[in-house]
Chimera marker file (.cmm) of the C-alpha trace (Angstrom):
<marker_set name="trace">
<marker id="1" x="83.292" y="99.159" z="87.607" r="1" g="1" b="0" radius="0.5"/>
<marker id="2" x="83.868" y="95.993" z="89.310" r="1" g="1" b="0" radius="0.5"/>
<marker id="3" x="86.798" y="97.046" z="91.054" r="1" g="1" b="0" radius="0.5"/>
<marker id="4" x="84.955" y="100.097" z="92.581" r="1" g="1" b="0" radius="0.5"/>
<marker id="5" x="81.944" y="97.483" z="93.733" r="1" g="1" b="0" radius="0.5"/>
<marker id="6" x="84.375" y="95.502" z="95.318" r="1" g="1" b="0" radius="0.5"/>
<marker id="7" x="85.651" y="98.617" z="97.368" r="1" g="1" b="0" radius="0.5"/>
<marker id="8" x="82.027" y="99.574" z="97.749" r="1" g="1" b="0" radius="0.5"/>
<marker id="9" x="81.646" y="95.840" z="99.868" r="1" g="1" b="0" radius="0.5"/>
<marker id="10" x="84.919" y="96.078" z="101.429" r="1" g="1" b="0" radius="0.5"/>
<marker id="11" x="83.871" y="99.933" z="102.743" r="1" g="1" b="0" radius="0.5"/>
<marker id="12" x="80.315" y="98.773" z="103.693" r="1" g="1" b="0" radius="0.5"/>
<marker id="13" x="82.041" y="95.642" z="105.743" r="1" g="1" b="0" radius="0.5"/>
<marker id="14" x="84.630" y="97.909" z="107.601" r="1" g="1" b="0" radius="0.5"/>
<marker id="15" x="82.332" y="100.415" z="108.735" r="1" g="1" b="0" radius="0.5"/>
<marker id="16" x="79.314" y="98.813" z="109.967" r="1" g="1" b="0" radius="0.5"/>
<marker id="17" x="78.562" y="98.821" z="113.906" r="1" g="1" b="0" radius="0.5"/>
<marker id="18" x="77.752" y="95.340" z="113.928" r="1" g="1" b="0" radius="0.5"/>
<marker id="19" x="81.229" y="94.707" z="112.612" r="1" g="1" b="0" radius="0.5"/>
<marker id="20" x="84.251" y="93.504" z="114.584" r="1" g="1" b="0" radius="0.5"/>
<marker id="21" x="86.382" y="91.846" z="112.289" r="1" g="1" b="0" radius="0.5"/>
<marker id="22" x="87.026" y="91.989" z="107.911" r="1" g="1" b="0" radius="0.5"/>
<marker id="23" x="89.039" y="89.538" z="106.361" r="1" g="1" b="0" radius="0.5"/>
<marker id="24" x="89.399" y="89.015" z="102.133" r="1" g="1" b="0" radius="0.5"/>
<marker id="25" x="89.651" y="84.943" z="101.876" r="1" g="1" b="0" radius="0.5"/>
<marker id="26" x="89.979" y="85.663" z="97.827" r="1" g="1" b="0" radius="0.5"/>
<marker id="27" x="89.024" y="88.464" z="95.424" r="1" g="1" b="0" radius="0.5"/>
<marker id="28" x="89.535" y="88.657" z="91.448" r="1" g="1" b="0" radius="0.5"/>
<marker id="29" x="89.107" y="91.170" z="88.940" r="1" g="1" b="0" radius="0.5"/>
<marker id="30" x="88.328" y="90.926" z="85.597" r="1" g="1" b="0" radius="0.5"/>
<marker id="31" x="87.220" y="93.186" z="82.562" r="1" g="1" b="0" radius="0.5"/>
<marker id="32" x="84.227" y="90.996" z="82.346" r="1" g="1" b="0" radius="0.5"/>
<marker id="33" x="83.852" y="88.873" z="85.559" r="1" g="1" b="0" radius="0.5"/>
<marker id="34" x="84.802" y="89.399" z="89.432" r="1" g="1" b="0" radius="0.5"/>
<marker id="35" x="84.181" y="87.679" z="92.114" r="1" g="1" b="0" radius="0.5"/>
<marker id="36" x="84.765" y="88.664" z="95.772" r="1" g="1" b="0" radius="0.5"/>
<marker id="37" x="84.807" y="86.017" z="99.030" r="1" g="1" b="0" radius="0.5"/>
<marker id="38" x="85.276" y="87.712" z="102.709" r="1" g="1" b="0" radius="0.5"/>
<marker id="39" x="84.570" y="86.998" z="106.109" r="1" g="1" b="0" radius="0.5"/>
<marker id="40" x="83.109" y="89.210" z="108.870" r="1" g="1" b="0" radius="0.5"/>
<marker id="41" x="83.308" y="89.039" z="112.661" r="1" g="1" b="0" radius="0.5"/>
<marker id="42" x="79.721" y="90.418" z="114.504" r="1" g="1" b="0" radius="0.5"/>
<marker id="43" x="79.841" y="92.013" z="117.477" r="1" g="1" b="0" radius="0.5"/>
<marker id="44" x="78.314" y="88.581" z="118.932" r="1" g="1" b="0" radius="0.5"/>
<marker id="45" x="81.257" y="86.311" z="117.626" r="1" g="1" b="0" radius="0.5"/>
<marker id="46" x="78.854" y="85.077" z="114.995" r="1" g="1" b="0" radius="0.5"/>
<marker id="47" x="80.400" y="84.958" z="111.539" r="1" g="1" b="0" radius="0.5"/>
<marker id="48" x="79.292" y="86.225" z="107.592" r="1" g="1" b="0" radius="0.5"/>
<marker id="49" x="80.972" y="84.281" z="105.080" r="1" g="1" b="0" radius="0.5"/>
<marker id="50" x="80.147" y="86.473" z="101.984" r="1" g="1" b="0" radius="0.5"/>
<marker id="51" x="80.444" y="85.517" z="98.054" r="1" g="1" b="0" radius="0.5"/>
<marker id="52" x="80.134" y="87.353" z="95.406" r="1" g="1" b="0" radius="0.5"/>
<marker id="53" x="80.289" y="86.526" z="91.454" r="1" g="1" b="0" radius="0.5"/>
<marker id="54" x="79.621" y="89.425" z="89.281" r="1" g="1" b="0" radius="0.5"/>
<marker id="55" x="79.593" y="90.292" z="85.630" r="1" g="1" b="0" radius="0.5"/>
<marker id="56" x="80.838" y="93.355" z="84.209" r="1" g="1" b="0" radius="0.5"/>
<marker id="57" x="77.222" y="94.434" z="84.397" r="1" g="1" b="0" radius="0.5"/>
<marker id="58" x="77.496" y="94.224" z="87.955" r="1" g="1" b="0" radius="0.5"/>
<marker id="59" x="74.818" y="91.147" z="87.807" r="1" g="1" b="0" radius="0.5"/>
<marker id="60" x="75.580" y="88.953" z="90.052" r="1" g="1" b="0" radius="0.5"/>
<marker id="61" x="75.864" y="85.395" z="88.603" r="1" g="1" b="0" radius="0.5"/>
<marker id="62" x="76.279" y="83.234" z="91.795" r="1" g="1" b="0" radius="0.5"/>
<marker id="63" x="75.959" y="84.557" z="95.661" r="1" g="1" b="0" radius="0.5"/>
<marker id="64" x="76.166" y="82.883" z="98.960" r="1" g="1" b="0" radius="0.5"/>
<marker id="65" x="75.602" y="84.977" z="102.395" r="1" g="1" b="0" radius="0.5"/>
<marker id="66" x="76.307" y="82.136" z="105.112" r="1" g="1" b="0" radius="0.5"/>
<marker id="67" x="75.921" y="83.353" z="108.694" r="1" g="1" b="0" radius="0.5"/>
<marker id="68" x="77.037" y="80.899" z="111.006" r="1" g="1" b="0" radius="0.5"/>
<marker id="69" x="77.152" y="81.170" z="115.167" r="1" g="1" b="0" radius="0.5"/>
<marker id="70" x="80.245" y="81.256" z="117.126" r="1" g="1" b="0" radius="0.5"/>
<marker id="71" x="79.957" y="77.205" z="117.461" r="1" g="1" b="0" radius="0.5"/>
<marker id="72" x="79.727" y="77.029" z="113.463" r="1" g="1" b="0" radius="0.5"/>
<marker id="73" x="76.370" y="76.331" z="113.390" r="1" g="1" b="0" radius="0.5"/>
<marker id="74" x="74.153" y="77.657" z="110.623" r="1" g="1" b="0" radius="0.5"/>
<marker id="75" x="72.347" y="80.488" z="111.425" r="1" g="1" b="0" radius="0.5"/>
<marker id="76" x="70.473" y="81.129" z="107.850" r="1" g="1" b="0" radius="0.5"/>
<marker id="77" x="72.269" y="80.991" z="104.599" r="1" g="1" b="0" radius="0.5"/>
<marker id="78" x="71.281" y="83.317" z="101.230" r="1" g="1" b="0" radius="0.5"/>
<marker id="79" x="72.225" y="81.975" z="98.366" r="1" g="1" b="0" radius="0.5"/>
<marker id="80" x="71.034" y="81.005" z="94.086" r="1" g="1" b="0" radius="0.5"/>
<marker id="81" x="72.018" y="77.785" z="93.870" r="1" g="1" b="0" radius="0.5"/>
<marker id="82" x="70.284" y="75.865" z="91.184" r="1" g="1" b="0" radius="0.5"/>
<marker id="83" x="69.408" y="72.985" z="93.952" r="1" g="1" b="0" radius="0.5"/>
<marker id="84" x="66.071" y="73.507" z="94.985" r="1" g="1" b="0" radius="0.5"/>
<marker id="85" x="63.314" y="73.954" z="91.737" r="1" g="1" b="0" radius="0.5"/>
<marker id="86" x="60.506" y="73.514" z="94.162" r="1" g="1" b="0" radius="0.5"/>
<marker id="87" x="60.782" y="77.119" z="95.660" r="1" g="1" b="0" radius="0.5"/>
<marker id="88" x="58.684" y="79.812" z="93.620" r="1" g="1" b="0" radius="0.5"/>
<marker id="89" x="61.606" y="82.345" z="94.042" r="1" g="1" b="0" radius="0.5"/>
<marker id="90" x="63.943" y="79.878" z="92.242" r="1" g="1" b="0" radius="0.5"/>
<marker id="91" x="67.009" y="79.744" z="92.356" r="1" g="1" b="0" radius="0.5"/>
<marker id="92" x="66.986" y="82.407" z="95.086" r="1" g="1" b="0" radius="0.5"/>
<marker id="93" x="66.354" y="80.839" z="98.551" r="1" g="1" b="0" radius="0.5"/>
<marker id="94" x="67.542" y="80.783" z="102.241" r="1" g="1" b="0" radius="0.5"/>
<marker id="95" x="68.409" y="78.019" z="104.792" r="1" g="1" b="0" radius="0.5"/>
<marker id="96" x="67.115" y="78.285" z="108.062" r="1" g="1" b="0" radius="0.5"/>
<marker id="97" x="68.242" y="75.923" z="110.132" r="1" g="1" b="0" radius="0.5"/>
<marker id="98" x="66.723" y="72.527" z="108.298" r="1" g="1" b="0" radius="0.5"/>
<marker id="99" x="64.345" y="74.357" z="105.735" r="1" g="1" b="0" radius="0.5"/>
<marker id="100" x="64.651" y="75.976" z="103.022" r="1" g="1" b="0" radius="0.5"/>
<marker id="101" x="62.393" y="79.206" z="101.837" r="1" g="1" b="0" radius="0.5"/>
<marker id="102" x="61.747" y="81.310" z="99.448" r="1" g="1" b="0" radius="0.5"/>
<marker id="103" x="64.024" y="84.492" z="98.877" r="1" g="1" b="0" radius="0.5"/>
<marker id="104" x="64.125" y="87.459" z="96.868" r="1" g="1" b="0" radius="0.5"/>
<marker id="105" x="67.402" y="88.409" z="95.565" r="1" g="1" b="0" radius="0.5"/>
<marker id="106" x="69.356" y="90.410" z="98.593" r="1" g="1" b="0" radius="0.5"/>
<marker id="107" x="72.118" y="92.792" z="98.531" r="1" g="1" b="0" radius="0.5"/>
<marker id="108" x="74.746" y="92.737" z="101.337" r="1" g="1" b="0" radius="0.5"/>
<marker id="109" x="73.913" y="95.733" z="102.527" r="1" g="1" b="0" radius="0.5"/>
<marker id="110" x="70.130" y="94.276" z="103.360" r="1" g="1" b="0" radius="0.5"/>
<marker id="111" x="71.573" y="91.070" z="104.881" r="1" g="1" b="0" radius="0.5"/>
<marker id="112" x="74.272" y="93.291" z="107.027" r="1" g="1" b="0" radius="0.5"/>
<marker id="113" x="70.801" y="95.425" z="108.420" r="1" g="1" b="0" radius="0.5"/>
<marker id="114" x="68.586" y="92.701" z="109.056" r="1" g="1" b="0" radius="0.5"/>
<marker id="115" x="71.730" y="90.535" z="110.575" r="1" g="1" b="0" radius="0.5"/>
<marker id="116" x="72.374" y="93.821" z="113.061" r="1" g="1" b="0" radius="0.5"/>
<marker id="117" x="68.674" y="93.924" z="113.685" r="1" g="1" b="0" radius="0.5"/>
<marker id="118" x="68.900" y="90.562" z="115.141" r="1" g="1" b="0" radius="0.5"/>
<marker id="119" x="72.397" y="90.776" z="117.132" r="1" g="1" b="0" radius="0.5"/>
<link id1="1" id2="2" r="1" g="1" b="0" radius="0.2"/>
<link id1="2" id2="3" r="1" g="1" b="0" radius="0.2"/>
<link id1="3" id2="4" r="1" g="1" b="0" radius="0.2"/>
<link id1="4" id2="5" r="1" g="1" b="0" radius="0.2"/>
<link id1="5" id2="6" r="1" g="1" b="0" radius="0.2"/>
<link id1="6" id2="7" r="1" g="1" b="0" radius="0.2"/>
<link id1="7" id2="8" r="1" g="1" b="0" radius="0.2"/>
<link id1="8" id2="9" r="1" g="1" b="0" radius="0.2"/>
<link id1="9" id2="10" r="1" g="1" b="0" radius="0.2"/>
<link id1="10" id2="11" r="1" g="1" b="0" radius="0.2"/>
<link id1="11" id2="12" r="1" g="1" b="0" radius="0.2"/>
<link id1="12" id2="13" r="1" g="1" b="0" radius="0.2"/>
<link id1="13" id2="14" r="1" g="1" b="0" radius="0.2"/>
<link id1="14" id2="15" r="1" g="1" b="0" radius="0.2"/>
<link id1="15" id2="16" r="1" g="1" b="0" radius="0.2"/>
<link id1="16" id2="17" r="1" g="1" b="0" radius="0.2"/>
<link id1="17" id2="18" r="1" g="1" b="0" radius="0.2"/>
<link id1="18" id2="19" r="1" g="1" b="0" radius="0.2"/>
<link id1="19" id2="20" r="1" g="1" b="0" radius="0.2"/>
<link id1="20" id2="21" r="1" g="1" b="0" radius="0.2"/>
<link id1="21" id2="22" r="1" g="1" b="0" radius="0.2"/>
<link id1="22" id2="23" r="1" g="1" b="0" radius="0.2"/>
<link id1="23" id2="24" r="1" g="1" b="0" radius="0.2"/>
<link id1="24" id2="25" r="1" g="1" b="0" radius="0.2"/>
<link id1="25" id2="26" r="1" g="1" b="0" radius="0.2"/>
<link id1="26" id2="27" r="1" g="1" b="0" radius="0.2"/>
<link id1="27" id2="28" r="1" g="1" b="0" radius="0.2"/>
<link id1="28" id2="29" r="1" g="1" b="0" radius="0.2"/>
<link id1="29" id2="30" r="1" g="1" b="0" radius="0.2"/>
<link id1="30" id2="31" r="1" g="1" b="0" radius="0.2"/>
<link id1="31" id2="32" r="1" g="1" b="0" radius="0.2"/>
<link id1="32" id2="33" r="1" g="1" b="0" radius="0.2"/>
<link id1="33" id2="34" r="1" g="1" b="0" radius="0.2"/>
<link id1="34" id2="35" r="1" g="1" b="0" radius="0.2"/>
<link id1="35" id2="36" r="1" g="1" b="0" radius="0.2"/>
<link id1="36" id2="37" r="1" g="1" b="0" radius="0.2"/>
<link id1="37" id2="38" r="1" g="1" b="0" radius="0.2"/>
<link id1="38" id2="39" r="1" g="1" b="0" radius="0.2"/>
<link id1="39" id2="40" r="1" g="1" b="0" radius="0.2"/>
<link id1="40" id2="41" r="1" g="1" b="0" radius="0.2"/>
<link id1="41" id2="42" r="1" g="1" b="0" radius="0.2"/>
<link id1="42" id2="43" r="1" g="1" b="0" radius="0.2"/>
<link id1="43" id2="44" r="1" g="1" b="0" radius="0.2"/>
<link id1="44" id2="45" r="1" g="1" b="0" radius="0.2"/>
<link id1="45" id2="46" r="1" g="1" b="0" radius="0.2"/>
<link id1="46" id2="47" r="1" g="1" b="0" radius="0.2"/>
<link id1="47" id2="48" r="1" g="1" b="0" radius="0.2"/>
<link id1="48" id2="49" r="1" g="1" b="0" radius="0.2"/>
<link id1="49" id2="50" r="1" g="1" b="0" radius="0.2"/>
<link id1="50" id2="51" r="1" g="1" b="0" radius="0.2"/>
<link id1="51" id2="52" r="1" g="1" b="0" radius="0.2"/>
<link id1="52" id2="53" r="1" g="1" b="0" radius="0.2"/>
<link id1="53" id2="54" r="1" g="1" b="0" radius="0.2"/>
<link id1="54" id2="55" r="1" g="1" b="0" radius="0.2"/>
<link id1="55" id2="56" r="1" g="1" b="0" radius="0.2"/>
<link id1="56" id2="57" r="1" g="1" b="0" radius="0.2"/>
<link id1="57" id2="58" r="1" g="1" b="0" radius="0.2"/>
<link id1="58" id2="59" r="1" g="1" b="0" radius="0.2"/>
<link id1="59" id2="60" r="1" g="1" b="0" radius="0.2"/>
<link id1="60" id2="61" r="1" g="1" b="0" radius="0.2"/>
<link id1="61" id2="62" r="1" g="1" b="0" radius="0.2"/>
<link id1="62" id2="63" r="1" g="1" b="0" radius="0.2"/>
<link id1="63" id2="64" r="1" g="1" b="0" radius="0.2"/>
<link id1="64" id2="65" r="1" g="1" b="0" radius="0.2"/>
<link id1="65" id2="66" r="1" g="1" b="0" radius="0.2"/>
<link id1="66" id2="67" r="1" g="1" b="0" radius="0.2"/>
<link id1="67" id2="68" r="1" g="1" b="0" radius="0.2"/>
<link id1="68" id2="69" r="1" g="1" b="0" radius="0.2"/>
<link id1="69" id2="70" r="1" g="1" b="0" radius="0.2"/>
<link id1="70" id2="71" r="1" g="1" b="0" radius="0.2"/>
<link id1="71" id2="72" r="1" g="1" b="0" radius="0.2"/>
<link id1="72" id2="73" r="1" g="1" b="0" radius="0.2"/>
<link id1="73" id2="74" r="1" g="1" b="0" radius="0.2"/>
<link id1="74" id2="75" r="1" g="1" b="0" radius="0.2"/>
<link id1="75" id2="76" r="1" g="1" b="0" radius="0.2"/>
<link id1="76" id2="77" r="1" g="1" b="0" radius="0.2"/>
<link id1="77" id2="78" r="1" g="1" b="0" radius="0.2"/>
<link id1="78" id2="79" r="1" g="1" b="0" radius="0.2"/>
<link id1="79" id2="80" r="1" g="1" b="0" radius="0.2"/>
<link id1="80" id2="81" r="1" g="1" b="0" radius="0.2"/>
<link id1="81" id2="82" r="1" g="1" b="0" radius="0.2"/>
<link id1="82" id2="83" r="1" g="1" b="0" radius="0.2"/>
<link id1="83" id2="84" r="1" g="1" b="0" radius="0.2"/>
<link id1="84" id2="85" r="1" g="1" b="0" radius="0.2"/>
<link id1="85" id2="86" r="1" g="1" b="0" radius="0.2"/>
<link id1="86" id2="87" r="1" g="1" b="0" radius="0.2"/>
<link id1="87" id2="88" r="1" g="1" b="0" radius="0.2"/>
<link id1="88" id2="89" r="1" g="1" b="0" radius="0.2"/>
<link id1="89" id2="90" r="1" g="1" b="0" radius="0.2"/>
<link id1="90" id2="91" r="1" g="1" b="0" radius="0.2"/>
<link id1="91" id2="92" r="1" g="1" b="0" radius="0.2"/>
<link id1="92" id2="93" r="1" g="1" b="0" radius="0.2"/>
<link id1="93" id2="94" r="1" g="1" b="0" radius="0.2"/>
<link id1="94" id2="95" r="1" g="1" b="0" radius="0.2"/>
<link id1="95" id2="96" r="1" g="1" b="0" radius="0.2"/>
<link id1="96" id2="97" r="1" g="1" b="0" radius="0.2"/>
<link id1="97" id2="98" r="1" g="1" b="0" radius="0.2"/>
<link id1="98" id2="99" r="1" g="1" b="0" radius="0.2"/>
<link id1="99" id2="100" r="1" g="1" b="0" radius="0.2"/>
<link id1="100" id2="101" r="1" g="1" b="0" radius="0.2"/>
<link id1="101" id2="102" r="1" g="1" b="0" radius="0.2"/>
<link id1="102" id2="103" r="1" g="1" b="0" radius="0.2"/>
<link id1="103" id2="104" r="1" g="1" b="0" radius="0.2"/>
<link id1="104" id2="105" r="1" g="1" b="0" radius="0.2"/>
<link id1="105" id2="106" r="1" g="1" b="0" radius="0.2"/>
<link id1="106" id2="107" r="1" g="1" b="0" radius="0.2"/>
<link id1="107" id2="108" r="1" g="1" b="0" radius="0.2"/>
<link id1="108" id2="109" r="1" g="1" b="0" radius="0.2"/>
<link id1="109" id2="110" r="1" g="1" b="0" radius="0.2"/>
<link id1="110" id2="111" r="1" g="1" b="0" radius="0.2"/>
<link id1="111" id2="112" r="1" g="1" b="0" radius="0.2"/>
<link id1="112" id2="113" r="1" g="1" b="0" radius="0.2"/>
<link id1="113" id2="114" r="1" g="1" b="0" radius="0.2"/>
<link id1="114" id2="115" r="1" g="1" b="0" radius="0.2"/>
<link id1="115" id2="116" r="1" g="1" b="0" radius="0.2"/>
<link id1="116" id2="117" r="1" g="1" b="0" radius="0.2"/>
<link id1="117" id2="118" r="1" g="1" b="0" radius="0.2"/>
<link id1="118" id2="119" r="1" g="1" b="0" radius="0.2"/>
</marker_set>
């Protein structure tokens, strides 16, 4: 179940327009627990550093989308760190450029469209 999420990423990351490059930094797969960490190239240069830690449910237990610009510059950031209890959709939030706002839980497939919306 994991394993075919995993490919289900991997799949999504290849084949998107906006995509130039895919690279696996580290992936593991358990019975109960996975986690997956890749990097994508965008057709601008820009880059997607993408974690994922899952539970055999396929909950995911920690995330971190971190889009950065060609100069390695934040961008925005996704992620659930337990760092910021003032934001009402705690402990989901995103970093845009010095703030930090609320966020609903995304998927990678809704931060891959809204990132190819913008480049």
């Amino acid at each position: 179940m994991i394993e075919d999420y995993f490919d289900f990423l991997k799949k999504v990351a290849n084949k998107h327009p906006s995509v130039k490059k895919f690279r696996i930094i580290k992936e593991f797969i358990g019975v109960k627990k996975g986690f997956i960490r890749f990097v994508i190239r965008l057709r601008d240069d820009s880059e997607l550093y993408v974690f994922e830690y899952v539970d055999s449910s396929l909950h995911k237990v920690d995330y971190s989308y971190h889009w950065q610009d060609k100069e390695k510059r934040l961008i925005k950031r996704w992620d659930n760190a337990p760092h910021h209890l003032e934001i009402e959709t705690f402990p989901h939030h995103v970093h845009e450029g010095g703030d930090v706002n609320p966020s609903e839980e995304p998927t990678f497939v809704e931060i891959l469209k809204k990132i190819g919306e913008r480049i």
